[in-house]
N, C-alpha and C positions, 0 to 999 in steps of 0.2 A: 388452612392449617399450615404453621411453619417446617418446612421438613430439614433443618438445618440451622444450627448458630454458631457461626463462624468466626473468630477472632483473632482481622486481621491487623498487620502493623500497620499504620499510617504514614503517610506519604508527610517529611516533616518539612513544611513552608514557613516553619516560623522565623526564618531569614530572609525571608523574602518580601518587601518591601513593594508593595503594587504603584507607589508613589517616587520608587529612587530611581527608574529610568531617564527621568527627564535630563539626569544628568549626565546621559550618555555612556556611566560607567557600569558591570554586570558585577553586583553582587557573590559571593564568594560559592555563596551556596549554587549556582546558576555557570552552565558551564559553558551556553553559548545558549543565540536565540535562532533558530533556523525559518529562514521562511521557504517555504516550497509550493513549484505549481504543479496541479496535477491536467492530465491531458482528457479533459473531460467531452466528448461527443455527443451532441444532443439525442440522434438517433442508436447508440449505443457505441460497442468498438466496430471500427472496420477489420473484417478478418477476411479476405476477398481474394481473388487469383482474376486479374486483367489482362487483355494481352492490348498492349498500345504500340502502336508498327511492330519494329521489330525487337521490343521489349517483350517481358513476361516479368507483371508486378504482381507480387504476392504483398499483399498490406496486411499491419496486424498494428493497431496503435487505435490510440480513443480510449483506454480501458478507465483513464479516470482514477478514483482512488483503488480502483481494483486490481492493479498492475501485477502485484503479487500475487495473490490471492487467485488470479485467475491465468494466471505465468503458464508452468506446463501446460495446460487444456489449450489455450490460446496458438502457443507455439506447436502442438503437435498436430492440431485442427488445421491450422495453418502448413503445413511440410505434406499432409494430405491430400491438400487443394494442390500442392504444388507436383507433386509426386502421380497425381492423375494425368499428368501430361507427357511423365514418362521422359524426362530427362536425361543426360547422359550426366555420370558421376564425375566427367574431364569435362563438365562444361564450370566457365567461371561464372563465380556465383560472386555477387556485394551485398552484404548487410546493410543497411543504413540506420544509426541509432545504437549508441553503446549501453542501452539499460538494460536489465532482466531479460527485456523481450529480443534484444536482439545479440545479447551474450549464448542465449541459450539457442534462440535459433541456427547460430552458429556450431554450436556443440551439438545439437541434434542432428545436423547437416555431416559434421565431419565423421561423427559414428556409425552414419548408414554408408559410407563411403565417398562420402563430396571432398578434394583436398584441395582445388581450386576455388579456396575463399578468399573473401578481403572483408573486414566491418571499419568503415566509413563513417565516423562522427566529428562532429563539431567540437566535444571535447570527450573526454574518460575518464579525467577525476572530478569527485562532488558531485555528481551527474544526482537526479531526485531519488531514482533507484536507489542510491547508497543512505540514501536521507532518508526513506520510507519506513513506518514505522515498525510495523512487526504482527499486526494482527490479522488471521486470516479471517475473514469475512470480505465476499464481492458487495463490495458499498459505495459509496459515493459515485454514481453514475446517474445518466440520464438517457431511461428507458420507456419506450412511449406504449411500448404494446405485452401481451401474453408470450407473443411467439418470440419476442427478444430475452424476456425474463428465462423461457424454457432455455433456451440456447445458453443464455451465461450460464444456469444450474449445469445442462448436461458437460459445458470444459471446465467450470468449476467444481464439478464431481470427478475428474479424470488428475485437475491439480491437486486435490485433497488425497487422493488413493497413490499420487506418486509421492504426498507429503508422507501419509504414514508409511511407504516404503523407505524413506530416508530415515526417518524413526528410528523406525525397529532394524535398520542398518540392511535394509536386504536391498536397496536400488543397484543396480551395478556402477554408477558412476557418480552419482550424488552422495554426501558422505552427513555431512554440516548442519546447524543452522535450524532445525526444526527441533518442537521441544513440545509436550503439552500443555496445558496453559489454561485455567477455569478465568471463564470468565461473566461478572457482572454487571444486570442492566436491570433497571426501574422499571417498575410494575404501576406506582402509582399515577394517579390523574389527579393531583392538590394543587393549591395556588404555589405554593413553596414544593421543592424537594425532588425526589427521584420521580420520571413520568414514563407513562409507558415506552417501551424503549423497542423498536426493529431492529435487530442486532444482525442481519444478513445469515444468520446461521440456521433458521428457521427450514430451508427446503432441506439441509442435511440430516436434520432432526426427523424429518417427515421420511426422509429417505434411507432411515436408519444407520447412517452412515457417525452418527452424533447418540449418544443418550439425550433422554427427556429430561428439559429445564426442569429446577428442583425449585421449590421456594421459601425461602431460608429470610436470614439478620444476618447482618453483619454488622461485626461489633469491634469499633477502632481502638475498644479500650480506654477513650478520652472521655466519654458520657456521650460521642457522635455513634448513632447506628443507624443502619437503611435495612428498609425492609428488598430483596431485591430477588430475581431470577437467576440464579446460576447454569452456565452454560459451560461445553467444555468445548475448544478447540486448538488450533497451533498457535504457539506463537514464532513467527519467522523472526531469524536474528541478519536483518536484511544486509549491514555491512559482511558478518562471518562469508557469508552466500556469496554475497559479489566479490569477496575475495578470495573465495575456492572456486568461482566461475574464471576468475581473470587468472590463476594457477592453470587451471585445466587448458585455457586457450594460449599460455607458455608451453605445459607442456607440447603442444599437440601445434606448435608453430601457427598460430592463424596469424594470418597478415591485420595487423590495426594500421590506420591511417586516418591522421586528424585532419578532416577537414570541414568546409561548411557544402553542403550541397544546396544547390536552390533549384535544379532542374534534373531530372534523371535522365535529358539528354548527356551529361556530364559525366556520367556513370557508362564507360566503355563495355561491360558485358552485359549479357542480352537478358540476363535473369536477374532481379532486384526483389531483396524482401525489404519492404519498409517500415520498419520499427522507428520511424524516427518522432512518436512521440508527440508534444505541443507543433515543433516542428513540418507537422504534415499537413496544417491547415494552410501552408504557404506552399508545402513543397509538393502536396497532392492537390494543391486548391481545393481544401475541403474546409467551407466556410461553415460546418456543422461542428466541427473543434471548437474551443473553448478554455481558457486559464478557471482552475481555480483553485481559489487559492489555501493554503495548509499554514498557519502558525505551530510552532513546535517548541516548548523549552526544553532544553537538555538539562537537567538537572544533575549537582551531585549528591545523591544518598549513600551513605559511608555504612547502610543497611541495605544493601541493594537485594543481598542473595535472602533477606526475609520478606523482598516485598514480587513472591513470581507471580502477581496473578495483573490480569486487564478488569480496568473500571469502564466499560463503555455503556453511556446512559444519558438519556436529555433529563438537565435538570435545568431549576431555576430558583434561585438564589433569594437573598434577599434585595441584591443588585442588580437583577434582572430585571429586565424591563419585561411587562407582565405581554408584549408578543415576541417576546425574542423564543428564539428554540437552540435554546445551548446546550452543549455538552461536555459531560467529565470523560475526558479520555486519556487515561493513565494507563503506561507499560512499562514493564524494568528491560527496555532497550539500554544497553551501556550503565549508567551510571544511575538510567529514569528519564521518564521521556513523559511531558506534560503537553498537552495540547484537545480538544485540535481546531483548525476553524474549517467551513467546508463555505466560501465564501464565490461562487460564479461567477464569470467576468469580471474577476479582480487579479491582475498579475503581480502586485504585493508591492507597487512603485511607490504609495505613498507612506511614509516612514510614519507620519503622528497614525495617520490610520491603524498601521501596522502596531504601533507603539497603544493605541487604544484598545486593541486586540489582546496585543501582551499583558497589558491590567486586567483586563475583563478575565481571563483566564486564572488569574493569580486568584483574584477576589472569589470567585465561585469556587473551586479548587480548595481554598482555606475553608470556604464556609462547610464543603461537601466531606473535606477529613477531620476539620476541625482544629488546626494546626495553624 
């Protein structure tokens, strides 16, 4: 039984041309094309406390496309392990990695009383963090076992409970950037159309932390509708975030310094948290790291503030190749934000590829709003 019929605005494509790339110019409606790579670990993220001579490494990177999503849990799981050894608050500390995990790391440090910091990265603007799209769900990862699965719920339950304290404005120093946000995924199993969909929000649901999917239509208005799942959760507005994160570390004087690190011999204090990301497969020699890769369009819709919900669902088009496993994943980040690919061992070098990718998106996209 349908418990809901929804009518919402459609995402408008009809400017968008899956065939005008070739000629190297972006379309008016289209605001840029973003390729991003996410830091994906085959055995899951590293969230570890080492002690290597007379270092002390605290790791937290590998989360993959979960970066967000699983941000506070990660970083405060993290300051735990490191805080068991009972530190001194005048010792210097180095971040390494200027994204989510290692802005907040830093702010989490200076709050308990650490003022002897430094965050250490390769660069600080454009970084993927500021690129990332906005939907919480821990997803795109690669998890081999139960017992990793439990682990990312229980700090993906610790980052969700500090989300809805940002919310409802009660965090003490988080203000920004969180918003609720329903979101829809495919139930069906057709040759065409919406297919069952794992939306990652499934343990919150179980955990009460989420109400129970509802199962509804949705109705674009055009004569396009899907039969789908309705789910509710946040939507992060990742630029806002990382720029009340890089405000907070003005205020609050932390030392940045752009550099590249290749060995954390190089790193003069004896404490390192390494957030650095893609980066740590060379810099921790961790050959279980991995690219992969995220196609994004940036869209402009001159209807932005009618269109607040997430489309996330594997579907398959009429241009799908009957074993592809695609997906509609639509957010009103900025202007509109179309994508995505979740593409392994690809660091996004090849332009026609990428360019193949960029059509493939359009084409399902039009067929799924009907636009």
């Amino acid at each position: 039984m349908l418990n809901f019929h929804t009518q919402l605005t459609p995402v408008d494509l009809s400017a968008l041309d899956p065939d005008s790339f070739a000629t190297g110019t972006l379309p008016d409606s289209l605001a840029g094309i973003d390729i991003g790579i996410r830091p994906c670990r085959s055995n899951g993220p590293n969230i570890s406390a080492v002690e290597s001579g007379q270092k002390l490494l605290i790791h937290n990177y590998g989360h993959g496309g979960a970066g967000w999503s699983l941000s506070h849990g990660s970083v405060l799981h993290a300051l735990s392990l490191f805080e068991d050894r009972h530190c001194r608050r005048s010792s210097p500390i180095t971040i390494i990695g200027a994204g989510v995990m290692g802005l907040l790391t830093s702010l989490y440090l200076y709050e308990r009383g650490y003022r002897n910091l430094e965050i250490v990265a390769r660069e600080f603007e454009g970084i993927t963090s500021c690129r990332s799209t906005g939907y919480y769900a821990p997803l795109a990862m690669s998890l081999n076992s139960d017992k990793q699965q439990a682990f990312i719920n229980d700090i993906g339950f610790t980052t969700f409970t500090t989300f809805q304290a940002i919310q409802q404005g009660s965090h003490p120093l988080f203000k920004v950037g969180i918003s609720p946000v329903n979101v829809y995924a495919g139930t069906g199993d057709h040759s065409e159309g919406t297919l069952e969909t794992q939306t990652g929000l499934e343990p919150y649901v179980a955990k009460g932390l989420l109400p129970e999917p509802e199962l509804g239509e949705i109705d674009f208005g055009n004569g396009q509708k899907h039969v789908m799942r309705r789910f509710q959760t946040y939507f992060m507005n990742t630029p806002d975030i990382m720029a009340e994160l890089t405000s907070l570390l003005n205020q609050r004087g932390i030392r940045r310094t752009q550099k590249n690190i290749n060995e954390f011999s190089e790193i003069n204090s004896d404490i390192i948290f390494n957030c650095s990301g893609i980066g740590a497969r060379l810099l921790n020699h961790d050959n279980n790291i991995h690219p992969n890769l995220g196609v994004l369009l940036l869209l402009k819709q001159p209807i932005i503030e009618q269109l607040h919900y997430i489309i996330y669902t594997r579907y398959r088009s009429p241009w799908s190749a009957p074993t592809e496993d695609n997906y509609i994943y639509f957010m009103p980040r900025g202007n509109g934000l179309l994508g995505a690919t979740f593409i392994p061992f690809n660091e996004g070098t090849d332009e026609a590829e990428n360019m193949k990718q960029v059509r493939r998106i359009i084409l399902e996209n039009k067929a799924f709003f009907g636009t």
